[in-house]
PDB file as gemmi writes it, atoms N, CA and C in Angstrom:
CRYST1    1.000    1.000    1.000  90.00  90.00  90.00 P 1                      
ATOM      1  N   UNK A   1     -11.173 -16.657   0.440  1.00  0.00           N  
ATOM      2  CA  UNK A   1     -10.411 -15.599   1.095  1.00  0.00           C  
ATOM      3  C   UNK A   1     -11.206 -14.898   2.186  1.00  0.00           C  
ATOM      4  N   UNK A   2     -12.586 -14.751   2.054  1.00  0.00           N  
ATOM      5  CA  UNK A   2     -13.382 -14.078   3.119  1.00  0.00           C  
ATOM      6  C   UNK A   2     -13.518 -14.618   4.125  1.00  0.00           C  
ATOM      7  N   UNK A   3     -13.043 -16.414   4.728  1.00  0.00           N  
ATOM      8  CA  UNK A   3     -13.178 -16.775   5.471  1.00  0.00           C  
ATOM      9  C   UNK A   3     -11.363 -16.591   6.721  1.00  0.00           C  
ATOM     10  N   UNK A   4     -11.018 -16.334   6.005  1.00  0.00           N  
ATOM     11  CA  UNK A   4      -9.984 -15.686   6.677  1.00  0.00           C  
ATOM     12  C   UNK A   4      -9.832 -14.911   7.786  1.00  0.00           C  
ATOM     13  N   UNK A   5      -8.749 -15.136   8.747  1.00  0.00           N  
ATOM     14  CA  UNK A   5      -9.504 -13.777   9.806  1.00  0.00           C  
ATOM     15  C   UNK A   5      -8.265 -12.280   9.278  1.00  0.00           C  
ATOM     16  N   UNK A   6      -9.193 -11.785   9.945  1.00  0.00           N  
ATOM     17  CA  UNK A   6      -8.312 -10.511   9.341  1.00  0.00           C  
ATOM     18  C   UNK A   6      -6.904  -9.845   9.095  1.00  0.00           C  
ATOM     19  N   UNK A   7      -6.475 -10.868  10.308  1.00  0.00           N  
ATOM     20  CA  UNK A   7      -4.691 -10.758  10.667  1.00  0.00           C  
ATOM     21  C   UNK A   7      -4.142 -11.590   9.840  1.00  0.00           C  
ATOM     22  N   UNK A   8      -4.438 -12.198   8.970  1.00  0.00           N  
ATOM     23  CA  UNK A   8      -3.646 -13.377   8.236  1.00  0.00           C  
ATOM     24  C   UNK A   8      -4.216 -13.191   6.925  1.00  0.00           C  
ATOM     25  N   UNK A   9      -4.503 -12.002   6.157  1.00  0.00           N  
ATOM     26  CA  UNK A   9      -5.314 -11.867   4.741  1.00  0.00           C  
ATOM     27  C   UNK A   9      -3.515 -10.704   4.463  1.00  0.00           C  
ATOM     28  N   UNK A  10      -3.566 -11.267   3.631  1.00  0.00           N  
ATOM     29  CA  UNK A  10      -2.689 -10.748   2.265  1.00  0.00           C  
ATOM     30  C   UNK A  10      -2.643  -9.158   2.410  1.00  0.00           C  
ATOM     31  N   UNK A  11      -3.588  -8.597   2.216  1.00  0.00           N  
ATOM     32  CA  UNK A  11      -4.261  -7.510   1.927  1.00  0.00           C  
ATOM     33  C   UNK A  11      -4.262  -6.361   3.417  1.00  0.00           C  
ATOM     34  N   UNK A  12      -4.250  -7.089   4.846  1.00  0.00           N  
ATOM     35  CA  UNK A  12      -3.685  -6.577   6.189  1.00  0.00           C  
ATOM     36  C   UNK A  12      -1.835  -6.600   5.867  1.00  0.00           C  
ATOM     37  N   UNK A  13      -1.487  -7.672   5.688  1.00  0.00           N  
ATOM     38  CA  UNK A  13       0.253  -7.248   5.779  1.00  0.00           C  
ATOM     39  C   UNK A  13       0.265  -5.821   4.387  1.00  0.00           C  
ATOM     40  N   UNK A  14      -0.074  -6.093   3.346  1.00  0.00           N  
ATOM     41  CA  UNK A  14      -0.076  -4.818   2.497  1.00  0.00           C  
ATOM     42  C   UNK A  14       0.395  -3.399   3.063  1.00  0.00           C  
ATOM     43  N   UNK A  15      -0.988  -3.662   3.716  1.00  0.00           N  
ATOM     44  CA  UNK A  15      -1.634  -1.993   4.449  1.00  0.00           C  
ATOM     45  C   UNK A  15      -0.934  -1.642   5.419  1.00  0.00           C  
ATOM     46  N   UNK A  16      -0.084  -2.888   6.330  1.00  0.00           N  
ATOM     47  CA  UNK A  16       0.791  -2.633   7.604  1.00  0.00           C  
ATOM     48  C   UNK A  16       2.150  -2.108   6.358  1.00  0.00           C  
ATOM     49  N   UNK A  17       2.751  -2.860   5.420  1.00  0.00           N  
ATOM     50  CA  UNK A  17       4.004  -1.807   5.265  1.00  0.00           C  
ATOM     51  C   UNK A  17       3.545  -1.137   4.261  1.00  0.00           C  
ATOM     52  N   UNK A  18       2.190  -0.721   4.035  1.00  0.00           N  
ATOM     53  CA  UNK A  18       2.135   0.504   3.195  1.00  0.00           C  
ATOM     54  C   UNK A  18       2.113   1.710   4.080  1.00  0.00           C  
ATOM     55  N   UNK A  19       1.535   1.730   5.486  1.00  0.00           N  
ATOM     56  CA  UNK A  19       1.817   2.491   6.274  1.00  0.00           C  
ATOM     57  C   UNK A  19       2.793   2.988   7.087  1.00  0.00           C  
ATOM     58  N   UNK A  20       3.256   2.179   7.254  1.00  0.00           N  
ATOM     59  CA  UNK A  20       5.238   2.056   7.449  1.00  0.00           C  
ATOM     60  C   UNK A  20       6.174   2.646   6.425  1.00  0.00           C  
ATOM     61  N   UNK A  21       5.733   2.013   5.210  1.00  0.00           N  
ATOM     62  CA  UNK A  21       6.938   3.043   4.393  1.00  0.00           C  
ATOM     63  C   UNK A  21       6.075   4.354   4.553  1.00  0.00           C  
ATOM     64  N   UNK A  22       4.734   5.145   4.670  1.00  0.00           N  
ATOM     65  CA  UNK A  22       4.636   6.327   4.534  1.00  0.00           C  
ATOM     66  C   UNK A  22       4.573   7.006   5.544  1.00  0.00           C  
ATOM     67  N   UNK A  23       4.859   6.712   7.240  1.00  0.00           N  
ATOM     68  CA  UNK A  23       5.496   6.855   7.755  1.00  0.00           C  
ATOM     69  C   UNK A  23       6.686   7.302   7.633  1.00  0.00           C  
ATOM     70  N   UNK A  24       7.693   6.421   7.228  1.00  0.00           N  
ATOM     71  CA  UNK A  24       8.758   7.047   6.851  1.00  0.00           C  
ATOM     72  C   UNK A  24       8.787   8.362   5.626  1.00  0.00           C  
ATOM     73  N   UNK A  25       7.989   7.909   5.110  1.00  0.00           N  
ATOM     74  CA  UNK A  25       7.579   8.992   3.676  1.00  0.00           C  
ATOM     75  C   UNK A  25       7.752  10.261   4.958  1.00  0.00           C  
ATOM     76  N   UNK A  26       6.683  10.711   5.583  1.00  0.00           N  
ATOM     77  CA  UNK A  26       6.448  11.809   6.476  1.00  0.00           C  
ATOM     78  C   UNK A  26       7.369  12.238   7.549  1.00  0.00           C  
ATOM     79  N   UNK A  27       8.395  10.993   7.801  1.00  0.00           N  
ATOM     80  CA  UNK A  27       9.662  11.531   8.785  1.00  0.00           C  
ATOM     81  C   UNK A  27      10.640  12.557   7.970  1.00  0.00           C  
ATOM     82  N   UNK A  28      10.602  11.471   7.083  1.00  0.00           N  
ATOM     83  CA  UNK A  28      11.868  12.406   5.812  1.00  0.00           C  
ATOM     84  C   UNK A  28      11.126  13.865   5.092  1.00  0.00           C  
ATOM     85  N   UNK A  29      10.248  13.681   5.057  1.00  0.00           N  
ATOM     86  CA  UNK A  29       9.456  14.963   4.574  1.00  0.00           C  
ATOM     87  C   UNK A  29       9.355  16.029   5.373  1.00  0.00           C  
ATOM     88  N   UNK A  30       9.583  15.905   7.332  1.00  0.00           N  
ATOM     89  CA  UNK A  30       9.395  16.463   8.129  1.00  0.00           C  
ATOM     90  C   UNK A  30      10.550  16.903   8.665  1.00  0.00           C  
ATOM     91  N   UNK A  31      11.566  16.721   7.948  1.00  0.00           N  
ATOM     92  CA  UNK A  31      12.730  16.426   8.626  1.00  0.00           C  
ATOM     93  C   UNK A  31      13.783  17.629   7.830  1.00  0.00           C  
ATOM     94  N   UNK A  32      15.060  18.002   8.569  1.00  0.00           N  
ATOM     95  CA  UNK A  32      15.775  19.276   7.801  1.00  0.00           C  
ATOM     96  C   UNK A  32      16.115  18.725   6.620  1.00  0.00           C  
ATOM     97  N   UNK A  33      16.026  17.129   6.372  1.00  0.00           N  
ATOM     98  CA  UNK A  33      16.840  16.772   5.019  1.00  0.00           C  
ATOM     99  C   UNK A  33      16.114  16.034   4.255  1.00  0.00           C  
ATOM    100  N   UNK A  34      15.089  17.017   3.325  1.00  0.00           N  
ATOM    101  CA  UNK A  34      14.269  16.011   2.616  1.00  0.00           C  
ATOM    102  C   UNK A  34      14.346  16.388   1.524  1.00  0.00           C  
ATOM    103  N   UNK A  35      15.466  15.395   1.080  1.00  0.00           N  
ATOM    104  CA  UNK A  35      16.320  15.235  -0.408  1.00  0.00           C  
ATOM    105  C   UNK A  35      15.410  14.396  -1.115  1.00  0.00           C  
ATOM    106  N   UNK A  36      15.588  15.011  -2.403  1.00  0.00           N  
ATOM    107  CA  UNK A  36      14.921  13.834  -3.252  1.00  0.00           C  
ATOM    108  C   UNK A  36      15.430  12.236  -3.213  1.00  0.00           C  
ATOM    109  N   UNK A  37      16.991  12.512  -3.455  1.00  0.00           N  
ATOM    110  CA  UNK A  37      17.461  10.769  -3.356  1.00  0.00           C  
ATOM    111  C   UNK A  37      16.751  10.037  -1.850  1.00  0.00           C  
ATOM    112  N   UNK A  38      16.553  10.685  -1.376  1.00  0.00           N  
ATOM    113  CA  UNK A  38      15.866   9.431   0.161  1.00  0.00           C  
ATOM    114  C   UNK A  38      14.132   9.671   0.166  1.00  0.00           C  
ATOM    115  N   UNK A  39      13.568  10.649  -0.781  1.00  0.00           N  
ATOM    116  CA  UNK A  39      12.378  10.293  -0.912  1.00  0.00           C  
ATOM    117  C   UNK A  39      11.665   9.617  -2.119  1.00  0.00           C  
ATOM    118  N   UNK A  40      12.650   9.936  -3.033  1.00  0.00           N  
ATOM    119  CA  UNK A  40      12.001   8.947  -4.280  1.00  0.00           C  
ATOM    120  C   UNK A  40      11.465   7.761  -4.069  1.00  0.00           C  
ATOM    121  N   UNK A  41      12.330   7.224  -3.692  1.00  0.00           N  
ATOM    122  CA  UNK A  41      12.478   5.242  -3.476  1.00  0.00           C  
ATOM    123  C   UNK A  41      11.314   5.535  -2.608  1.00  0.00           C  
ATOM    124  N   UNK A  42      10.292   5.577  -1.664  1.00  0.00           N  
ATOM    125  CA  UNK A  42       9.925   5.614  -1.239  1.00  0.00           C  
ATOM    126  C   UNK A  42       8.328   5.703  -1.814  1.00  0.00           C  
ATOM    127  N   UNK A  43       8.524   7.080  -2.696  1.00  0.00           N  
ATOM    128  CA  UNK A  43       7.612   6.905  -3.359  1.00  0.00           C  
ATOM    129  C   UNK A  43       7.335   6.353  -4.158  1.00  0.00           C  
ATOM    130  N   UNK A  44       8.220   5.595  -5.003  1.00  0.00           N  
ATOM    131  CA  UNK A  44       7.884   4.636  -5.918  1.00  0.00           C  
ATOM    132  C   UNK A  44       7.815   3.161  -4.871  1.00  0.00           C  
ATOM    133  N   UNK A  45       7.764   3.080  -4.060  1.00  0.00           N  
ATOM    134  CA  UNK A  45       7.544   1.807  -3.818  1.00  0.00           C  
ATOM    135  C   UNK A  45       6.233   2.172  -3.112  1.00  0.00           C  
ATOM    136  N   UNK A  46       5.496   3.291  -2.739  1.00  0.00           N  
ATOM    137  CA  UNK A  46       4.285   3.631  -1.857  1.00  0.00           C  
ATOM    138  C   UNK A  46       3.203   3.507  -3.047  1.00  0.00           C  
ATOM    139  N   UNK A  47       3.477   3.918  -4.372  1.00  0.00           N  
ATOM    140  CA  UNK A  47       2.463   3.675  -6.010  1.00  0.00           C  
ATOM    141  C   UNK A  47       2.737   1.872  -5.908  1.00  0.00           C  
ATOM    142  N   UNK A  48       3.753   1.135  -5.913  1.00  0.00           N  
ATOM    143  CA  UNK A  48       3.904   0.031  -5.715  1.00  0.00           C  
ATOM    144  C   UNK A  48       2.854  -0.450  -4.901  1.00  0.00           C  
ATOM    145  N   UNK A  49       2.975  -0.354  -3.847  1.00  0.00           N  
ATOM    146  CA  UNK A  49       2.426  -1.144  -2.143  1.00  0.00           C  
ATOM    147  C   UNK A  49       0.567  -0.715  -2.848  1.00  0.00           C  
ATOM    148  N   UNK A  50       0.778   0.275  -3.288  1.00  0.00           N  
ATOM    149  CA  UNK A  50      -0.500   0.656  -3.744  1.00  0.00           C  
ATOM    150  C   UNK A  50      -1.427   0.130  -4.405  1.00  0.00           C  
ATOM    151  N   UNK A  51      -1.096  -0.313  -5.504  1.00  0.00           N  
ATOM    152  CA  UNK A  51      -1.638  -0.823  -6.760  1.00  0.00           C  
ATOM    153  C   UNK A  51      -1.329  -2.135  -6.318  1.00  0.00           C  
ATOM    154  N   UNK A  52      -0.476  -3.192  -5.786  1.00  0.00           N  
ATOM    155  CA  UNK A  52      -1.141  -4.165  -4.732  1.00  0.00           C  
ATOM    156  C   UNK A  52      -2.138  -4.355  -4.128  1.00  0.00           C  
ATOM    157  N   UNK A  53      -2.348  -3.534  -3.105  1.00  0.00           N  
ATOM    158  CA  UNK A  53      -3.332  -3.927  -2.155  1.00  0.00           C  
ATOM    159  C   UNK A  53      -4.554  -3.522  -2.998  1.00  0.00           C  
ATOM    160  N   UNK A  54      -4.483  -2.826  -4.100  1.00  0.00           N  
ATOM    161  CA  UNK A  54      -5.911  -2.536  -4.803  1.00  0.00           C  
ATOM    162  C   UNK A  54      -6.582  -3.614  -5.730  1.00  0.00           C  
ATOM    163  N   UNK A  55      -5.368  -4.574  -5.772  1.00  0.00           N  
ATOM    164  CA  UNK A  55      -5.394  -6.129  -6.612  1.00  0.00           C  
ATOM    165  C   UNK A  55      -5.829  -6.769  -5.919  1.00  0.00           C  
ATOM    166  N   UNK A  56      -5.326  -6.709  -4.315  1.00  0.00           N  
ATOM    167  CA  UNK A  56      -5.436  -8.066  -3.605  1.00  0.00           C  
ATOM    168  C   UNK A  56      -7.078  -7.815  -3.296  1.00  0.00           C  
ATOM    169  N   UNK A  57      -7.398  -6.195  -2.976  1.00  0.00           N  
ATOM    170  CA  UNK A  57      -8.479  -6.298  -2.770  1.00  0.00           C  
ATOM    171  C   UNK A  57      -9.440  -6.978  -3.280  1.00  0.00           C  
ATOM    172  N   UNK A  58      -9.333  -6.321  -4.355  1.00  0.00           N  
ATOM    173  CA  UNK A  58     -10.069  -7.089  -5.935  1.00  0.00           C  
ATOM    174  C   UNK A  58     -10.153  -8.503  -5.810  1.00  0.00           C  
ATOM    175  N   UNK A  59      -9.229  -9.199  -5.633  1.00  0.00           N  
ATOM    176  CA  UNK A  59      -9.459 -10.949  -5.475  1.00  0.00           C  
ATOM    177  C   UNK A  59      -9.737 -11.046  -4.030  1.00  0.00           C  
ATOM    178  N   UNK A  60      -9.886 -10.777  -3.011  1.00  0.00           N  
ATOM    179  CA  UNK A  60     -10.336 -10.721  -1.450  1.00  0.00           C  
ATOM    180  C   UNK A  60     -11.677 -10.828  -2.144  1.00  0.00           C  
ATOM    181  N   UNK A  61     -12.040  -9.744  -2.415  1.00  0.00           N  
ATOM    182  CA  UNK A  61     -13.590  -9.598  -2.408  1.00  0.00           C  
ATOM    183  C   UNK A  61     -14.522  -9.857  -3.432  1.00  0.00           C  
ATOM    184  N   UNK A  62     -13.467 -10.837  -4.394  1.00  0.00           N  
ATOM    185  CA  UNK A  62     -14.119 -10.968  -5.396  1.00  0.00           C  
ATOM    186  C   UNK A  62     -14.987 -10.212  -6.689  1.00  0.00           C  
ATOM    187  N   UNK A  63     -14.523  -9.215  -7.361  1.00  0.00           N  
ATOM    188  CA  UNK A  63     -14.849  -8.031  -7.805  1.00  0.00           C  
ATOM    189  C   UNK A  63     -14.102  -8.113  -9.023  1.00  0.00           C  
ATOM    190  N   UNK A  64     -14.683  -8.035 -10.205  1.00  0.00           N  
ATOM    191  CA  UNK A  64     -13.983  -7.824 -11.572  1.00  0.00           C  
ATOM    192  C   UNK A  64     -14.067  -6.330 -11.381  1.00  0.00           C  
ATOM    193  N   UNK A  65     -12.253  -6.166 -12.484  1.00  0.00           N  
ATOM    194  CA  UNK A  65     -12.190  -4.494 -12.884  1.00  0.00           C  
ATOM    195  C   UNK A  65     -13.069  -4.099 -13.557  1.00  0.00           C  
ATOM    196  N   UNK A  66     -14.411  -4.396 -14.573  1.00  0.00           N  
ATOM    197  CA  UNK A  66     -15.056  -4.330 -14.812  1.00  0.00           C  
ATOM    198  C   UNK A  66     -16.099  -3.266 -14.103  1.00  0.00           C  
ATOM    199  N   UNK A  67     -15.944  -3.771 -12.604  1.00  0.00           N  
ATOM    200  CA  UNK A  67     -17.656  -3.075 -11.651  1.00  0.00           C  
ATOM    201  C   UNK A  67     -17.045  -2.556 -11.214  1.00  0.00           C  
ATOM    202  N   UNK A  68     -15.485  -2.118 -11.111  1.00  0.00           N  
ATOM    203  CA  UNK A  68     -15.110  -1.211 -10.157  1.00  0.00           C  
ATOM    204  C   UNK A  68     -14.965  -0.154 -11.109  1.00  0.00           C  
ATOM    205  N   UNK A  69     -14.574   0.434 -12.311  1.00  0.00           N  
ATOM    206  CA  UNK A  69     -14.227   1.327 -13.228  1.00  0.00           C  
ATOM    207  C   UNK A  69     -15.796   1.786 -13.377  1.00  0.00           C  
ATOM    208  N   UNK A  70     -17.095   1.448 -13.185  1.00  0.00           N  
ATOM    209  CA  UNK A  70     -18.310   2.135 -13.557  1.00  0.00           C  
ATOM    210  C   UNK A  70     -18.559   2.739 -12.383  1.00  0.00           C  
TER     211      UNK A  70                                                      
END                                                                             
């Protein structure tokens, strides 16, 4: 995976729509109508996108949960 270039790793598309949905997270938050029904989903899929890219990292870089929890 490290030989990869950076635009084509798993772990870059992640981070592009993890920043995109929180983007949107911050329009709707900024906005006169920031209802729970249009921010929930959002946030549960931003803990989603999350705990992804913290996996993919993990196998990118080769790292047991082990050395990361000490």
């Amino acid at each position: 995976m490290k030989n990869l270039p950076t635009a084509d790793r798993f772990s870059t598309k992640i981070l592009k729509d993890l920043k995109r949905n929180r983007n949107r997270l911050i329009a709707i938050e900024t906005s006169n109508e920031p209802f729970t029904h249009l921010i929930d989903p959002l946030l549960a899929r931003d803990r989603q996108l999350s705990e992804m890219l913290v996996e993919c990292l993990i196998h990118e870089l080769d790292l047991k949960k082990e050395e990361i929890k000490e």
